[in-house]
MDAnalysis code that builds the backbone (N, CA, C; Angstrom):
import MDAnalysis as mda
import numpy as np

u = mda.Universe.empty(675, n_residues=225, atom_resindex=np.repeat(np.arange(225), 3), trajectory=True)
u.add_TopologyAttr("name", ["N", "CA", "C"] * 225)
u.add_TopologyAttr("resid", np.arange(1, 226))
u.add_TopologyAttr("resname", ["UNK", "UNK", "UNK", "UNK", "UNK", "UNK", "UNK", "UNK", "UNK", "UNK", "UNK", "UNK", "UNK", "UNK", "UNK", "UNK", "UNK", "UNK", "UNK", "UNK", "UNK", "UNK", "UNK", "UNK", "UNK", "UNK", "UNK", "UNK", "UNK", "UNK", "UNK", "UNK", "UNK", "UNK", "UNK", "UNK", "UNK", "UNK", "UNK", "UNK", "UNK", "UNK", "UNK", "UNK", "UNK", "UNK", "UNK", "UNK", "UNK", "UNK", "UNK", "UNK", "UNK", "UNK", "UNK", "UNK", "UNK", "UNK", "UNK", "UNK", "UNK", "UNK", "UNK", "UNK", "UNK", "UNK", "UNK", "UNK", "UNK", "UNK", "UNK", "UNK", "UNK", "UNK", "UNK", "UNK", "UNK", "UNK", "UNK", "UNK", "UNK", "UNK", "UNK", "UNK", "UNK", "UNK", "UNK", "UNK", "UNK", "UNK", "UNK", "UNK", "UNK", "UNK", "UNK", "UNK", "UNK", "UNK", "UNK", "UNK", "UNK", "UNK", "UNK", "UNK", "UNK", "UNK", "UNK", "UNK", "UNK", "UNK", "UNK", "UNK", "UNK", "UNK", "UNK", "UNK", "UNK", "UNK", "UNK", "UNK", "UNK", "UNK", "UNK", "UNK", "UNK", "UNK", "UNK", "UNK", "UNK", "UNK", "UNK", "UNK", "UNK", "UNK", "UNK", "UNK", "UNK", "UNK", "UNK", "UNK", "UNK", "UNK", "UNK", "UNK", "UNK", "UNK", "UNK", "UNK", "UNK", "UNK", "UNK", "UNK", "UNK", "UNK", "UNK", "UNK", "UNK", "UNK", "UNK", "UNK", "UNK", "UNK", "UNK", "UNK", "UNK", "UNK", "UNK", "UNK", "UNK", "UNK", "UNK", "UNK", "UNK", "UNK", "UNK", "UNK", "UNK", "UNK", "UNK", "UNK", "UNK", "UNK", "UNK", "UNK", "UNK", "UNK", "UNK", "UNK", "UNK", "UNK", "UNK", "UNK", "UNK", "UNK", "UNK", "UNK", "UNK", "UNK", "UNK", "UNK", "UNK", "UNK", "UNK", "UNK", "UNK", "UNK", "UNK", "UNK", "UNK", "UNK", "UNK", "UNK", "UNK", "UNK", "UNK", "UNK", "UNK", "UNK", "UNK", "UNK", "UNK", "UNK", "UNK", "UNK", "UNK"])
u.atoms.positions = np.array([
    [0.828, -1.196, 0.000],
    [0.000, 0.000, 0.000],
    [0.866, 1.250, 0.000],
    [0.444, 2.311, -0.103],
    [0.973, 3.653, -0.386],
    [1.616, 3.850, 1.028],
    [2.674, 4.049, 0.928],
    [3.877, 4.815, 2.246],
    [3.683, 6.062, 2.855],
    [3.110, 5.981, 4.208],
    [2.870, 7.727, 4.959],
    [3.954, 8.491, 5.223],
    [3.671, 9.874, 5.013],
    [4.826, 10.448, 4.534],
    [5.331, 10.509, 6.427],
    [4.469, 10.298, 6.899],
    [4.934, 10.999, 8.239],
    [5.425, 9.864, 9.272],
    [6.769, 9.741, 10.160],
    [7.530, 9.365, 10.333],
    [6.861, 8.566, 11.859],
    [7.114, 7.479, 12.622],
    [6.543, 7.195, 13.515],
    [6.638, 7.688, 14.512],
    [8.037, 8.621, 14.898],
    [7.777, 9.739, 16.217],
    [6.728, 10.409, 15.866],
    [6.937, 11.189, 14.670],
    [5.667, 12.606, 14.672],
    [4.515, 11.810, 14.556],
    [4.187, 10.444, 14.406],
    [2.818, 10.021, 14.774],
    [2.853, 9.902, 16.014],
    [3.501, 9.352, 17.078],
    [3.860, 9.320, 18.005],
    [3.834, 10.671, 19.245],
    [4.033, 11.206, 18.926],
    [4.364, 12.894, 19.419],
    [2.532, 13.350, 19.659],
    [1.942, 12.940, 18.652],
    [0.239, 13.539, 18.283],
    [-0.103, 12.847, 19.095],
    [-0.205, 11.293, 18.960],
    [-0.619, 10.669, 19.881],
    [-0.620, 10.848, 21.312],
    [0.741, 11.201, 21.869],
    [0.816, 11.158, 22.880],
    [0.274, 13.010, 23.177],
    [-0.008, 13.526, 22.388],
    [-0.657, 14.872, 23.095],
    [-2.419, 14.758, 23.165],
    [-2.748, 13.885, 22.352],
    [-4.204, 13.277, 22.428],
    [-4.408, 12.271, 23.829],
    [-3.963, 11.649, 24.277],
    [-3.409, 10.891, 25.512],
    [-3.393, 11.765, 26.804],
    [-3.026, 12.619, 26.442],
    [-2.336, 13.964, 27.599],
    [-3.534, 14.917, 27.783],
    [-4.396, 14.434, 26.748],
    [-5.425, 15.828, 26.979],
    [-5.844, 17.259, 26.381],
    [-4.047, 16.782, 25.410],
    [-4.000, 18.728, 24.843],
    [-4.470, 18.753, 24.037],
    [-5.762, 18.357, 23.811],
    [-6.955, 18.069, 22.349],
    [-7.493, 17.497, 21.859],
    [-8.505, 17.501, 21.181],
    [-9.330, 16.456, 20.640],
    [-9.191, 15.842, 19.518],
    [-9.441, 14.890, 18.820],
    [-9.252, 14.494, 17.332],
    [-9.126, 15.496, 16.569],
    [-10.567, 16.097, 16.926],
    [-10.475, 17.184, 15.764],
    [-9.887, 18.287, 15.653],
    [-9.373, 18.862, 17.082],
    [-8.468, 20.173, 17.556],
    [-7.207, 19.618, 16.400],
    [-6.243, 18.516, 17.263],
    [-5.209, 18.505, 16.694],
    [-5.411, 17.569, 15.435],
    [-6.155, 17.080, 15.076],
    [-5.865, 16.832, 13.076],
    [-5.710, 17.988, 12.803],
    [-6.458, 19.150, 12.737],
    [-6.482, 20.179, 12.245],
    [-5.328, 20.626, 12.661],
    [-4.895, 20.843, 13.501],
    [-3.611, 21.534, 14.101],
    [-2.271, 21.057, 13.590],
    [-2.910, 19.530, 12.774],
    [-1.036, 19.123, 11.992],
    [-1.499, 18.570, 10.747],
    [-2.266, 19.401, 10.433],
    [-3.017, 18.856, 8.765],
    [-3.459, 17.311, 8.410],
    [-3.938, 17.172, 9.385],
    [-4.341, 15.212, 8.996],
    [-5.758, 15.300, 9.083],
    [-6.695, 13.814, 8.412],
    [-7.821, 13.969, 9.003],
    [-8.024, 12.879, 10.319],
    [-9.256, 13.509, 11.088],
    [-9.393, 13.168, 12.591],
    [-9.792, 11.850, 12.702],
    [-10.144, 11.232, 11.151],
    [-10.345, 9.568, 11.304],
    [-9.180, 8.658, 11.188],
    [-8.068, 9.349, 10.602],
    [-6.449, 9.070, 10.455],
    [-6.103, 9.059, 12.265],
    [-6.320, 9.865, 12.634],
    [-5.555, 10.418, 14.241],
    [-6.454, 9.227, 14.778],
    [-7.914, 8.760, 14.972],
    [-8.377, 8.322, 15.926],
    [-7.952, 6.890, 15.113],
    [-7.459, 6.368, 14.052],
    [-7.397, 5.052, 13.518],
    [-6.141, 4.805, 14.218],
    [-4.996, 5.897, 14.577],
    [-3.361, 5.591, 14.866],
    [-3.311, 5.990, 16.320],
    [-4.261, 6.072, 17.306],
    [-4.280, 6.050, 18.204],
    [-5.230, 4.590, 18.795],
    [-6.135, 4.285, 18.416],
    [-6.198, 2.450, 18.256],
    [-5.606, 1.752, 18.036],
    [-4.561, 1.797, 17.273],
    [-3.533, 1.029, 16.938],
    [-2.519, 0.965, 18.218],
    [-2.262, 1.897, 18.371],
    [-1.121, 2.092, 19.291],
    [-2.087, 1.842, 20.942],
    [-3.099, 1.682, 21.217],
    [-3.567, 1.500, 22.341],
    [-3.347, -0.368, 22.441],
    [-3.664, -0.897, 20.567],
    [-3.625, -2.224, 20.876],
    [-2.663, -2.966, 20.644],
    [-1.872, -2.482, 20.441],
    [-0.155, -2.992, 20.045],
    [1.399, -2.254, 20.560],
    [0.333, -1.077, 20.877],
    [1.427, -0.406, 21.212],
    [2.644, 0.453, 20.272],
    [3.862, 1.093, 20.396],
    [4.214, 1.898, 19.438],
    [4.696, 0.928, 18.372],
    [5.110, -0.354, 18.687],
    [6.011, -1.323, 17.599],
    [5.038, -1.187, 16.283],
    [3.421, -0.852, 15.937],
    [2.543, -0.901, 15.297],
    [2.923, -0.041, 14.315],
    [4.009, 1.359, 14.785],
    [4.119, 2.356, 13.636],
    [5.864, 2.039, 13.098],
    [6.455, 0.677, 13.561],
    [8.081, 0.331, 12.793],
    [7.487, 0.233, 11.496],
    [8.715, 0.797, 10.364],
    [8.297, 0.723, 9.302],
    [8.471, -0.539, 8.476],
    [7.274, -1.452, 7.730],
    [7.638, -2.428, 7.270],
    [8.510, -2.913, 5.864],
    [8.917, -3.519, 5.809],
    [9.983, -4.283, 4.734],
    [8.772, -4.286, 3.662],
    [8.777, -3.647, 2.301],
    [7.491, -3.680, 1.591],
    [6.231, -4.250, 2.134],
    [5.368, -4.343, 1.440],
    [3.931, -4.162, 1.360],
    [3.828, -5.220, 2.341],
    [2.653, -5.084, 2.889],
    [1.945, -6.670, 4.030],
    [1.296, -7.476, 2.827],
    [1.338, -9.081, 3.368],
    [0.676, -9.871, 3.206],
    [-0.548, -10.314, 3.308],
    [-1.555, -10.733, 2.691],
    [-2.695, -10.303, 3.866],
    [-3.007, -11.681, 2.265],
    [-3.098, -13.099, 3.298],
    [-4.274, -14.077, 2.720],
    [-5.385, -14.169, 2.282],
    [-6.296, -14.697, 1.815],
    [-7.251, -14.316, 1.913],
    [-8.362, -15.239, 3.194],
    [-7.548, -15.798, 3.217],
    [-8.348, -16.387, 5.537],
    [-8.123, -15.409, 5.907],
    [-7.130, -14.922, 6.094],
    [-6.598, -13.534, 7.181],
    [-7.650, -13.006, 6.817],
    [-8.078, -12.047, 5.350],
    [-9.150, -11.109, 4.596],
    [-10.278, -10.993, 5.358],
    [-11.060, -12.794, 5.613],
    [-12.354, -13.291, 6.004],
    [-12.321, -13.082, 7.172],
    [-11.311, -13.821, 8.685],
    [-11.510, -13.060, 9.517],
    [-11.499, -12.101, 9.985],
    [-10.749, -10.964, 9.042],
    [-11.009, -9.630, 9.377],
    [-12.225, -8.736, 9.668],
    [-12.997, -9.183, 8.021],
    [-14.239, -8.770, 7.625],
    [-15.398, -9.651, 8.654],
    [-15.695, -10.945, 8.877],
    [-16.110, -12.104, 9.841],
    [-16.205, -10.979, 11.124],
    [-15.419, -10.426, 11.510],
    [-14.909, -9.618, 12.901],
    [-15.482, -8.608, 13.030],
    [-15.570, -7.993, 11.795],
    [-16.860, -6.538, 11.766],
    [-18.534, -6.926, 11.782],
    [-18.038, -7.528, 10.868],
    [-19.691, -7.965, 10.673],
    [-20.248, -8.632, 11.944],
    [-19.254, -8.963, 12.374],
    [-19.978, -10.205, 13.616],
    [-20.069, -9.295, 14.733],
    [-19.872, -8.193, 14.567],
    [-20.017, -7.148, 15.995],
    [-18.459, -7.304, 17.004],
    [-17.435, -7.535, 16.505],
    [-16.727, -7.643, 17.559],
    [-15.585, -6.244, 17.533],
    [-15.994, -5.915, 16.413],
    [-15.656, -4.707, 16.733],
    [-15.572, -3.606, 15.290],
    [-15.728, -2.269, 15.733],
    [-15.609, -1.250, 14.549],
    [-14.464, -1.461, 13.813],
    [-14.779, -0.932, 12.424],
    [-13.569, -1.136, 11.211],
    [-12.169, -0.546, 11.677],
    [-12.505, 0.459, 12.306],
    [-11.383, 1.026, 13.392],
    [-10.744, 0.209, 14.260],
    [-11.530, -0.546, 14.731],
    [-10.732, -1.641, 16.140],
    [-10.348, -2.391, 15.255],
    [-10.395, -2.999, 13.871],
    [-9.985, -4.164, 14.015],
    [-8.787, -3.838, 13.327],
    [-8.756, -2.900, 12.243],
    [-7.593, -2.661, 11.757],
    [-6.590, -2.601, 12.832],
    [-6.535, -1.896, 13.678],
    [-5.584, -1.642, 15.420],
    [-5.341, -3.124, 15.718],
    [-6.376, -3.726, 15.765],
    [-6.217, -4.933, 16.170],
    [-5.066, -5.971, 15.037],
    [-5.705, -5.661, 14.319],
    [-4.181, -7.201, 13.253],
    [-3.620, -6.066, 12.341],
    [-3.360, -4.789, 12.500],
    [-2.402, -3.866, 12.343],
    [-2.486, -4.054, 10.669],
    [-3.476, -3.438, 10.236],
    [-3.786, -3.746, 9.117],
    [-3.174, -2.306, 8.006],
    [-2.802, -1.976, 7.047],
    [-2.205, -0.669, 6.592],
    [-3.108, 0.358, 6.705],
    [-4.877, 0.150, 6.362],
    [-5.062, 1.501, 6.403],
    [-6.541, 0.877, 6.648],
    [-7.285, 1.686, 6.658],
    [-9.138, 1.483, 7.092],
    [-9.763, 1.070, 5.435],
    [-9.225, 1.751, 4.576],
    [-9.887, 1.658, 3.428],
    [-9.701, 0.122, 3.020],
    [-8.641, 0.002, 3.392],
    [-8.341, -1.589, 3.120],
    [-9.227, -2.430, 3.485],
    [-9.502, -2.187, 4.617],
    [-10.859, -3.755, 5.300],
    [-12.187, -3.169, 4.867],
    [-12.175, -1.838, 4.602],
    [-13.633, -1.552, 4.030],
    [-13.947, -2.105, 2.800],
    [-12.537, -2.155, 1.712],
    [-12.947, -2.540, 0.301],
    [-13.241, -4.289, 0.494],
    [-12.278, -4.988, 1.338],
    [-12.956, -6.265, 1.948],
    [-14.243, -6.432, 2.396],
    [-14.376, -5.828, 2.816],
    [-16.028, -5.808, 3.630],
    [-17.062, -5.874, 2.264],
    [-16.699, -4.649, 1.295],
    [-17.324, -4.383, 0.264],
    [-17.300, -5.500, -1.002],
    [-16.173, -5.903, -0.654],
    [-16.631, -7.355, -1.735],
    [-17.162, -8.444, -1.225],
    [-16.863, -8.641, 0.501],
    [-17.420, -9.856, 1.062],
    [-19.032, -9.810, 0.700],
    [-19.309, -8.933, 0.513],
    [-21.207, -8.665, 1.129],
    [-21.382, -8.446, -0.417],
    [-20.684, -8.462, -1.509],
    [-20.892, -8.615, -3.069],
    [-20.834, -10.216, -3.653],
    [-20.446, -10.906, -2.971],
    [-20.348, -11.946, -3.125],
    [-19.315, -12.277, -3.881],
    [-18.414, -11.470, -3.496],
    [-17.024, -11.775, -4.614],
    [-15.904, -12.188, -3.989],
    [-14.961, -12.954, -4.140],
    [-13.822, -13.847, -3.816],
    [-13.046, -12.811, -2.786],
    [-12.076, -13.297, -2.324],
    [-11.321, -12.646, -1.345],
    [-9.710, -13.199, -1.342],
    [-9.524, -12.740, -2.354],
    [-8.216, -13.328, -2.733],
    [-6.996, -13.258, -1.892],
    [-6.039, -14.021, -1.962],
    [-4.171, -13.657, -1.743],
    [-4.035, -12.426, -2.038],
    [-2.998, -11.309, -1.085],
    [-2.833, -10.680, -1.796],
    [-1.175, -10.703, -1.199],
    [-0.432, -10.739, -2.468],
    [0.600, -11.088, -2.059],
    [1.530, -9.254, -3.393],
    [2.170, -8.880, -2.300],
    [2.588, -7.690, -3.108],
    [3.913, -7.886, -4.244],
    [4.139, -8.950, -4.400],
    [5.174, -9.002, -5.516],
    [4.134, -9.427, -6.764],
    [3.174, -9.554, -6.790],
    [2.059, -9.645, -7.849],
    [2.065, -8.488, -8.556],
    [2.362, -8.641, -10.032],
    [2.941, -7.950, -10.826],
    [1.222, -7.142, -11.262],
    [1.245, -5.845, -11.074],
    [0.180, -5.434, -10.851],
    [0.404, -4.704, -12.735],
    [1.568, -4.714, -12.854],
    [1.616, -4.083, -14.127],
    [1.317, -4.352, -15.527],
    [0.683, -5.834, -15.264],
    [0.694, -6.647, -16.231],
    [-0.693, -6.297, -17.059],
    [-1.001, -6.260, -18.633],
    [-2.376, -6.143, -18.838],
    [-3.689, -7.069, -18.421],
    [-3.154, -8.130, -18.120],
    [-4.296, -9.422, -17.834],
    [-4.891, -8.936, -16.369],
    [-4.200, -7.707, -15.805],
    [-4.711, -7.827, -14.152],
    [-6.286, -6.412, -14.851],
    [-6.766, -6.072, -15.856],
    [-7.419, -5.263, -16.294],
    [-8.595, -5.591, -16.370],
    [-9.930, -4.929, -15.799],
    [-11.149, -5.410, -15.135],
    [-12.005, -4.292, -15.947],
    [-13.200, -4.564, -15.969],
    [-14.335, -3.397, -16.593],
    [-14.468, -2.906, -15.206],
    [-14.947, -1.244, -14.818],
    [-15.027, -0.050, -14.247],
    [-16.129, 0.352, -14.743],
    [-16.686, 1.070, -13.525],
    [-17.853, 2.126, -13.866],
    [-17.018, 3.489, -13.898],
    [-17.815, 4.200, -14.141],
    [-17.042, 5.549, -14.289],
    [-17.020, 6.208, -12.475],
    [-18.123, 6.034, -11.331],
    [-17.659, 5.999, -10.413],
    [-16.731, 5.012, -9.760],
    [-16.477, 4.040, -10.127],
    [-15.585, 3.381, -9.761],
    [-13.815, 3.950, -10.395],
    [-14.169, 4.311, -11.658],
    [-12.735, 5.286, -11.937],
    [-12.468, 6.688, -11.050],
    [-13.695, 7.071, -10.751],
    [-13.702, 8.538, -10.116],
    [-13.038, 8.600, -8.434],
    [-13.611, 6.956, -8.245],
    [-12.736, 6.838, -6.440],
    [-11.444, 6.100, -6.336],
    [-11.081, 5.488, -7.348],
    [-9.889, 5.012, -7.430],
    [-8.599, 5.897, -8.074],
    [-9.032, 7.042, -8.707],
    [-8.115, 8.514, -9.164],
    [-8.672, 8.847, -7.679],
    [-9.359, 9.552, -7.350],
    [-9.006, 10.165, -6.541],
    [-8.284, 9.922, -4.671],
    [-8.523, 8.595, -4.724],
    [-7.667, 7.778, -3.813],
    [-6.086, 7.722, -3.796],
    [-5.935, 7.477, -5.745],
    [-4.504, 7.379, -5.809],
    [-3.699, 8.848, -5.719],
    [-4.510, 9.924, -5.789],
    [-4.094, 11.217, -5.916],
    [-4.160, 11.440, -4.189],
    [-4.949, 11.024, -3.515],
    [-4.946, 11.084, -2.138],
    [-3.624, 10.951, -1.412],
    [-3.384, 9.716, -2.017],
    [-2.270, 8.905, -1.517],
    [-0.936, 8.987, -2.192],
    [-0.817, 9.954, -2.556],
    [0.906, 10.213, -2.884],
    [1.104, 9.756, -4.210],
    [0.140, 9.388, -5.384],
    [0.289, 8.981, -6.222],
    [0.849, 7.576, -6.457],
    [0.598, 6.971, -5.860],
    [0.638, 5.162, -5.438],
    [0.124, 4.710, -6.542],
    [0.273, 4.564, -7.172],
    [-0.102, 3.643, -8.535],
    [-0.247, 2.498, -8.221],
    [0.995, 1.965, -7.975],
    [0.582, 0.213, -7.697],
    [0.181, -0.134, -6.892],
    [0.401, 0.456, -5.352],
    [-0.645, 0.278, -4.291],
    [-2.092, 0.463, -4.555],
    [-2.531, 1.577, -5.664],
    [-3.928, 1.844, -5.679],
    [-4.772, 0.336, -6.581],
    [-3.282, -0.123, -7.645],
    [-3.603, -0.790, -8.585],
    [-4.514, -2.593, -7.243],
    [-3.461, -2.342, -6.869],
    [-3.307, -4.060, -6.117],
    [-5.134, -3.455, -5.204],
    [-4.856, -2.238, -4.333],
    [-6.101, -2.151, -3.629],
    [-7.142, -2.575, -4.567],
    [-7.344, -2.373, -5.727],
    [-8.522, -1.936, -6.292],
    [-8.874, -3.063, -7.296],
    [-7.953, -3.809, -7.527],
    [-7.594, -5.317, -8.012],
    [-7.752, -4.305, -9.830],
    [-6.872, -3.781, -9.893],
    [-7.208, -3.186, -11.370],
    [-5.559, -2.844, -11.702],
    [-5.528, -2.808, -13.312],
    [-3.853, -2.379, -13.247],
    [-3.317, -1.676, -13.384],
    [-1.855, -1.153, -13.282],
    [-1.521, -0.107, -13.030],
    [-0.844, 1.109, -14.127],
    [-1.496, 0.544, -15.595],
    [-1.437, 0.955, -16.613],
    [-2.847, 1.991, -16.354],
    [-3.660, 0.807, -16.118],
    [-5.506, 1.828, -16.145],
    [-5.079, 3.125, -14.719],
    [-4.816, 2.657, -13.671],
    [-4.474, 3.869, -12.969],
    [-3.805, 4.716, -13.405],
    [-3.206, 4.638, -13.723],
    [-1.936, 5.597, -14.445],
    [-2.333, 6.644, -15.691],
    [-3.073, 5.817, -16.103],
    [-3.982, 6.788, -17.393],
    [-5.025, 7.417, -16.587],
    [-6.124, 6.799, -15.726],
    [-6.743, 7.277, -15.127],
    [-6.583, 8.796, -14.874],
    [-5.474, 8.751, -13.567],
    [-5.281, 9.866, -12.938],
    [-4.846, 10.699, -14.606],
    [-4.074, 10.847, -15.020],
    [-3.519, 11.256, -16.225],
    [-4.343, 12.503, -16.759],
    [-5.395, 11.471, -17.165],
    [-6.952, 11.769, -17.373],
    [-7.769, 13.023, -16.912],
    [-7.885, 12.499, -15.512],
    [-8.148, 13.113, -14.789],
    [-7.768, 15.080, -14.723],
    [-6.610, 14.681, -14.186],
    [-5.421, 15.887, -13.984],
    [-5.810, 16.793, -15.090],
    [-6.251, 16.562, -16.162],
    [-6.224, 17.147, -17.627],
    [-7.291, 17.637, -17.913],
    [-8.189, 16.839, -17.618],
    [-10.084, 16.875, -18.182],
    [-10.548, 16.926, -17.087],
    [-10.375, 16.876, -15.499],
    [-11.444, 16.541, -15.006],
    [-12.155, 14.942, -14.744],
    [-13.507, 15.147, -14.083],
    [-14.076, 13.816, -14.481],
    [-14.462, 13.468, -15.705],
    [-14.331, 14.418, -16.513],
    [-14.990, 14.105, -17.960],
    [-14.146, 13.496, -18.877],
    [-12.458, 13.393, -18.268],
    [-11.686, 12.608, -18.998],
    [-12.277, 10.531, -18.567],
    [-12.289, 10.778, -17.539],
    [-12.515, 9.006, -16.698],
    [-13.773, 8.962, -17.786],
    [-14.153, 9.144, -18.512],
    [-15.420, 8.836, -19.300],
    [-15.317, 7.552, -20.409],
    [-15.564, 6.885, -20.603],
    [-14.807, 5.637, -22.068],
    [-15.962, 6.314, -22.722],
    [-14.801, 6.307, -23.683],
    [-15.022, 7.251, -24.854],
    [-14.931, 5.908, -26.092],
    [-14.580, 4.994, -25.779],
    [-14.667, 3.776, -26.863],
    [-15.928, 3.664, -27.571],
    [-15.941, 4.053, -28.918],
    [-17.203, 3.990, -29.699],
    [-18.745, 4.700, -29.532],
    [-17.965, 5.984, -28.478],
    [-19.203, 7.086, -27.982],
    [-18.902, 7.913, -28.505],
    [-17.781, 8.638, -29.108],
    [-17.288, 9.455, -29.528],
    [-18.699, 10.632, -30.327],
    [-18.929, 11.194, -29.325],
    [-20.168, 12.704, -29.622],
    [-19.402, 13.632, -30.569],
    [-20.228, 13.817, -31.907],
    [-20.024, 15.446, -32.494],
    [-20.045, 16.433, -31.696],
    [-19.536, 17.626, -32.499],
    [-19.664, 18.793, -31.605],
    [-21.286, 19.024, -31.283],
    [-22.311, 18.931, -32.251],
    [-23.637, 19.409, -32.018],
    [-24.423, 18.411, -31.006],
    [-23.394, 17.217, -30.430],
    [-24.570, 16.555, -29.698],
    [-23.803, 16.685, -28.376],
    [-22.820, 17.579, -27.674],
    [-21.942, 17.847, -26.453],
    [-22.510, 19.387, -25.836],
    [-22.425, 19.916, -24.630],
    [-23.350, 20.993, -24.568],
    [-21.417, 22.362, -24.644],
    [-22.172, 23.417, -24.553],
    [-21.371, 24.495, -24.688],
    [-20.373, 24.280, -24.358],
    [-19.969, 23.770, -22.609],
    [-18.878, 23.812, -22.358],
    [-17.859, 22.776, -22.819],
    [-17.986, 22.019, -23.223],
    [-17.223, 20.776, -23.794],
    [-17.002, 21.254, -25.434],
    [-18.127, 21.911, -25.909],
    [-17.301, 22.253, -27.353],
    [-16.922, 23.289, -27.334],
    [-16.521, 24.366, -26.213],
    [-15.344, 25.248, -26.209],
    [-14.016, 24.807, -25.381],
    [-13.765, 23.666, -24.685],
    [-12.818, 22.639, -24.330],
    [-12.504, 21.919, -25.541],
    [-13.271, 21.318, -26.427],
    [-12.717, 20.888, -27.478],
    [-12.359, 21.941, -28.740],
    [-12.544, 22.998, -28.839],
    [-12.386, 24.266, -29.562],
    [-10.862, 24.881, -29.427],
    [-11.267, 25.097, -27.394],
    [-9.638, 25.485, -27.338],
    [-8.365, 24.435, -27.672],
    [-8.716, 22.969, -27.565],
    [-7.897, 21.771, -27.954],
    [-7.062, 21.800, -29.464],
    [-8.248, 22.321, -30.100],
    [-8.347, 22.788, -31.475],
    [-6.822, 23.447, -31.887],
    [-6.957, 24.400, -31.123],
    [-6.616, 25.692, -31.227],
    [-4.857, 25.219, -30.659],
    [-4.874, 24.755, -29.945],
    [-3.929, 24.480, -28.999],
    [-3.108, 23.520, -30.046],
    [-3.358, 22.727, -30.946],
    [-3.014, 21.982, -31.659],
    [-2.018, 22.344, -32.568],
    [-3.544, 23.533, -32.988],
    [-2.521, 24.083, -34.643],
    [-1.580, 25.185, -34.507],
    [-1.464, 25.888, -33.117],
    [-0.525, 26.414, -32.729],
    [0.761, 25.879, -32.481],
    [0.603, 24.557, -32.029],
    [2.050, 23.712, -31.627],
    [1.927, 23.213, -33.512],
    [0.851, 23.230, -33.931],
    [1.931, 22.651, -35.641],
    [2.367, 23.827, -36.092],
    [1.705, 25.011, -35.958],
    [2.435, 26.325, -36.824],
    [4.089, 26.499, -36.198],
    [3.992, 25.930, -35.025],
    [5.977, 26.450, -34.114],
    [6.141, 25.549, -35.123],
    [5.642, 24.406, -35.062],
    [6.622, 22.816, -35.517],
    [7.003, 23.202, -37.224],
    [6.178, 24.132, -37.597],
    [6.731, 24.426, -39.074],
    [7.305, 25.400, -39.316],
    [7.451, 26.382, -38.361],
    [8.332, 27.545, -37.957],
    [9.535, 27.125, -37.759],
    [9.518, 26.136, -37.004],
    [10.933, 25.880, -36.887],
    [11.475, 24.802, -37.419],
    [10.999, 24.246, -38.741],
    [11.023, 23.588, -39.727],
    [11.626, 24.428, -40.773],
    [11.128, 25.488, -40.980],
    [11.638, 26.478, -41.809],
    [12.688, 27.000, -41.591],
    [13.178, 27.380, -40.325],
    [14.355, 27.885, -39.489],
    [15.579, 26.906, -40.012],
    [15.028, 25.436, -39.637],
    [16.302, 24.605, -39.845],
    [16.317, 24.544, -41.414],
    [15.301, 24.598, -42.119],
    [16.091, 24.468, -43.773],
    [16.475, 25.723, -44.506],
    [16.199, 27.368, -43.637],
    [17.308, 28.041, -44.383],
    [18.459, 27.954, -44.004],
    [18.730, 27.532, -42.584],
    [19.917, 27.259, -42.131],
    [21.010, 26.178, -42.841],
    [19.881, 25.234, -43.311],
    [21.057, 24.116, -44.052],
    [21.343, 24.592, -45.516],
    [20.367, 25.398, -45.985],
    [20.688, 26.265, -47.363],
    [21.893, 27.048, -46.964],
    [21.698, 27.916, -45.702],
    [22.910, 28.765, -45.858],
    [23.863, 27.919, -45.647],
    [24.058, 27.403, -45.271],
    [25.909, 26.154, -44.690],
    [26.635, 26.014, -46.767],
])
């Protein structure tokens, strides 16, 4: 999964001023730019494992897919919030046992996930809804730009993420759109999209007019030699 930028003292340091009294979740997230479900997830952790919970690990965790089931088994069964349990088997992040949860109750497999699984490969490539592209860009943009962590979370590969965000960054949500064999005229797109595709236009034949500008440049130059 994606690597926190922030070091286990300075998680450590928060913690222990949340402990002490000098604030609430929400005082100090705010007070060191995190959010207050981050602070109250790394202060569970550390209540149930203690600080060894924030050593940094040797790449990605392992996580079976038995391990997966009793995780998810553990929420569902009331034994405790998605919060406790992650704290509890020191799991990388909350989103993680939620997207478990979310396939257990879909009726979909719960695979190995073993992180030398070559996420880069085209065969790991799945059909997407367009909200399903919209939370997986904006997750991977969340997260430091994790590509392959977002790829492996999301069981999708890390070619499609990669374009995704790409996409994104450029167009908006209106890039995440598959455009495979939809391809709209200008008269059937509303105003703002055919002055986005107008200025595209425009943007085009300006980079070909340099490209022949300076096409011209180099062949009086080889005339004059």
């Amino acid at each position: 999964m994606g690597k926190s930028p922030h070091s286990a003292e300075w998680k450590l340091r928060i913690i222990n001023e949340y402990l002490s009294g000098r604030g609430s979740y929400d005082s100090l997230a705010q007070m060191y730019g995190i959010d207050s479900r981050t602070l109250r997830a790394w202060v569970h952790k550390y209540l149930e494992q203690g600080a060894s919970c924030f050593v940094k690990r040797e790449g990605n965790a392992h996580y079976s897919k038995e391990f997966k089931t009793m995780c998810v088994k553990a929420v569902l069964g009331g034994e405790g919030s998605v919060d406790d349990i992650v704290a509890k088997y020191n799991i990388s992040a909350r989103e993680v046992l939620r997207q478990w949860i979310k396939r257990y109750n879909a009726n979909k497999e719960l695979k190995d996930y073993d992180p030398k699984r070559e996420v880069y490969m085209a065969n790991a490539r799945r059909k997407t809804t367009l909200e399903e592209r919209k939370k997986i860009t904006e997750y991977c943009i969340a997260h430091g730009y994790d590509y392959k962590g977002t790829a492996a979370l999301y069981d999708v590969s890390y070619s499609q993420v990669y374009t995704w965000v790409k996409k994104y960054l450029e167009s908006g949500e209106d890039g995440l759109t598959d455009r495979r064999g939809k391809h709209k005229s200008d008269d059937e797109v509303d105003e703002l999209e055919r002055l986005r595709r107008e200025n595209l236009r425009l943007k085009r034949q300006l980079e070909e007019r340099d490209m022949v500008v300076e096409l011209l440049k180099k062949v009086k130059e080889f005339e004059g030699m």
